[in-house]
Every structure is written in structure tokens, then in C-alpha cells.
DRENDO-1510 file (C-alpha; in Angstrom, 1 decimal, always signed):
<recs>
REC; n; res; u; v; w
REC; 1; UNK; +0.0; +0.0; +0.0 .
REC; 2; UNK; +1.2; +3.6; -0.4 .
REC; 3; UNK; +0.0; +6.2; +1.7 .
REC; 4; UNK; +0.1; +9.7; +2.3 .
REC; 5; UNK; +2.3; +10.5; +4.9 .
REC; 6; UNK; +0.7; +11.8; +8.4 .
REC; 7; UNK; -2.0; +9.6; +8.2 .
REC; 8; UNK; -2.0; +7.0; +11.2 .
REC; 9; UNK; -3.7; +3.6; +10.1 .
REC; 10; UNK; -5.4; +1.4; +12.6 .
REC; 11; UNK; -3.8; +0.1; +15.9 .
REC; 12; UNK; -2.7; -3.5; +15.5 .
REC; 13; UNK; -4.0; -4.5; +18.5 .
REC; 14; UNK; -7.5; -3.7; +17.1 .
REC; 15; UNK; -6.3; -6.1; +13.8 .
REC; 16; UNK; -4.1; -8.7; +15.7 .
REC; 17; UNK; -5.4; -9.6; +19.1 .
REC; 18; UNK; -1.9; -11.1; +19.5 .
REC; 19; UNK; +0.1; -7.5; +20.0 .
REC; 20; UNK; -2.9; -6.6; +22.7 .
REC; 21; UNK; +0.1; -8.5; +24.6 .
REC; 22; UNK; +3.2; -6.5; +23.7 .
REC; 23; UNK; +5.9; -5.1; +26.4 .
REC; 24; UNK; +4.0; -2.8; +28.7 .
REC; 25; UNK; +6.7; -0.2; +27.7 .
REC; 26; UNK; +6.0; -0.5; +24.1 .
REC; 27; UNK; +2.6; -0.5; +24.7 .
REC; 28; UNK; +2.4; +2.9; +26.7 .
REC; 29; UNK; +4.9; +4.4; +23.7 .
REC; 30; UNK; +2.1; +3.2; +20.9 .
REC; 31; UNK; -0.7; +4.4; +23.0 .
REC; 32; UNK; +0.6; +7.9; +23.5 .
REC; 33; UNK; +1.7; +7.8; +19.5 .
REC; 34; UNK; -1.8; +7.0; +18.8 .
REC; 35; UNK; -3.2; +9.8; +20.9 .
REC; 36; UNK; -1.1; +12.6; +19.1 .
REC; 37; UNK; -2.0; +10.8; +15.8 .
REC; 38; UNK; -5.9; +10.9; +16.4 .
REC; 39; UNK; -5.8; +14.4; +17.5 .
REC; 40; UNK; -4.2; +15.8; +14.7 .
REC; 41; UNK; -5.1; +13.1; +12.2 .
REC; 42; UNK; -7.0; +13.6; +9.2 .
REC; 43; UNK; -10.5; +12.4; +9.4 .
REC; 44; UNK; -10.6; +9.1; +7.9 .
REC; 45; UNK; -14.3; +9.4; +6.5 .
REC; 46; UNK; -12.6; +11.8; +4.0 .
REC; 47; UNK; -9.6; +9.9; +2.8 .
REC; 48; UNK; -10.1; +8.0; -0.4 .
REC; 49; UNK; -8.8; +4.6; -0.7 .
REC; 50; UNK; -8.4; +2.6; -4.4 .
REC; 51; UNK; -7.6; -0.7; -4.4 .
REC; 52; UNK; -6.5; -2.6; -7.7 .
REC; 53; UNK; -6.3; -5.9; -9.1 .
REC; 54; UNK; -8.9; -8.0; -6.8 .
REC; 55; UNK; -7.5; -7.6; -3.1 .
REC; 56; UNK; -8.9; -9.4; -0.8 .
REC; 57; UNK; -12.8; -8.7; +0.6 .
REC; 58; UNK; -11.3; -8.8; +4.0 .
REC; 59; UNK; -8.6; -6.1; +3.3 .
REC; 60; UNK; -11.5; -3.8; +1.8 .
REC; 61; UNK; -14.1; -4.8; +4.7 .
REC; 62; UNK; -10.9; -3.6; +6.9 .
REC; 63; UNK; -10.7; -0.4; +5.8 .
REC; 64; UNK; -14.8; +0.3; +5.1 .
REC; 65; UNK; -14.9; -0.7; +8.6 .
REC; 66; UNK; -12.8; +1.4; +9.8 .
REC; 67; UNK; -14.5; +4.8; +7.9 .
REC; 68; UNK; -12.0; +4.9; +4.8 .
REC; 69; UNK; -13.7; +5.6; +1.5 .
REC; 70; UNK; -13.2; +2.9; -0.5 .
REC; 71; UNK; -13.1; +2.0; -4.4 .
REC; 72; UNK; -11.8; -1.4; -5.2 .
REC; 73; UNK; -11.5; -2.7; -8.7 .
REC; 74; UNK; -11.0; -6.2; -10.1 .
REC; 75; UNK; -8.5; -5.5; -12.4 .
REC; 76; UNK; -5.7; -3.0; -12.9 .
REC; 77; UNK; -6.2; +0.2; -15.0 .
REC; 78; UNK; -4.1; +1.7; -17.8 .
REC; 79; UNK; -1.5; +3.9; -17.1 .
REC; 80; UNK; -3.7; +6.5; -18.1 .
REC; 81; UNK; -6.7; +5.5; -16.3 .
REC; 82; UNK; -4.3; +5.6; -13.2 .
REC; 83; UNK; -3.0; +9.5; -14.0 .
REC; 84; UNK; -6.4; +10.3; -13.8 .
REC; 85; UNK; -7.8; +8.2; -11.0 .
REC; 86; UNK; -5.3; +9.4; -8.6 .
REC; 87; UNK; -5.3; +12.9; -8.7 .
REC; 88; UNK; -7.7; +13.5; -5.6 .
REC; 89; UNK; -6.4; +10.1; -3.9 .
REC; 90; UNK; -4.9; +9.3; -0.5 .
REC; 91; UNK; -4.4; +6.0; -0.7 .
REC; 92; UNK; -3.2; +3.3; -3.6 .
REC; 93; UNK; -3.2; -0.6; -3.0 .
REC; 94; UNK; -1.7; -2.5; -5.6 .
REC; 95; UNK; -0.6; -6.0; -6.4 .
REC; 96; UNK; +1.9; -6.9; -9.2 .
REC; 97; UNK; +0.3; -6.1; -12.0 .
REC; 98; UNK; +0.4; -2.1; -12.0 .
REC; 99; UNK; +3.5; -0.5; -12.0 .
REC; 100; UNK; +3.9; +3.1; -10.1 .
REC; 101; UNK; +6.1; +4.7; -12.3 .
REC; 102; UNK; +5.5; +8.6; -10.9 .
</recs>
């Protein structure tokens, strides 16, 4: 995935019950990154999210779920299709099929 910088994702804690059990001291240092990141975040309900190629429902029920706008296509696009499709765009997901070139 690329995304625009700033933009804090989802704890893993909430994605991976498994680091709900991480050092307490790396805990308290990703709880009190996460409070800086939510109060200066930007709201998630407006960032745009396309996903190419067919990934997975579960990735794109991850990221509806969590307020994202989401687009997901099938396929990939043409280069040109891309150009235009990502002028007003926060956030790509690819897989290896569409190439990034600038």
C-alpha cells in the first residue's frame, strides 16, 4: 500500500489480538503515539482509498470498517486511467500487475 504521509492507520491491537500483549513499555509508547495521531489526524471518512487488481474482501471490509472511502476494482487500470484516477487520492493498494512509475 502507499500512503500519504501523516496519516496513522489502525492500531494493530485492534487487527491482531496477538500484539494486545506486547511489552507494557512499548505499549504505553504506541498508545501515546496513537493519541497525538488521532488528535491531529486527518478524518478518515474523507480519505479515499483505491484498491487494484482483486484484493482481498477482508482487506476492503478492513478499511470500510474502519470509515475509509473505498473504491476497489477487479482488475488494474491503464496507465492513463491511473494518472487520472489518482489525482484526488490518498491511498493506492496495488498488487503486481500495476506499476507506479510517478
Amino acid at each position: 500500500l502507499f500512503c500519504a504521509p501523516n496519516i496513522p492507520l489502525t492500531p494493530l491491537s485492534r487487527l491482531h489480538p496477538q500484539y494486545s500483549e506486547m511489552a507494557p513499555e512499548l505499549k504505553r509508547k504506541r498508545e501515546e503515539e496513537e493519541a497525538v495521531n488521532a488528535a491531529t489526524s486527518f478524518p478518515k471518512n474523507k480519505i479515499k482509498v483505491l484498491l487494484l487488481e482483486g484484493v482481498s474482501a477482508k482487506g476492503i471490509q478492513l478499511l470500510k470498517g474502519e470509515g475509509f472511502q473505498v473504491e476497489a476494482l477487479k482488475t488494474a487500470l491503464t496507465e492513463d486511467e491511473l494518472v487520472e484516477k489518482v489525482k484526488d487520492l490518498h491511498i493506492l493498494g496495488i498488487r503486481s500487475k500495476t506499476q507506479v512509475t510517478r
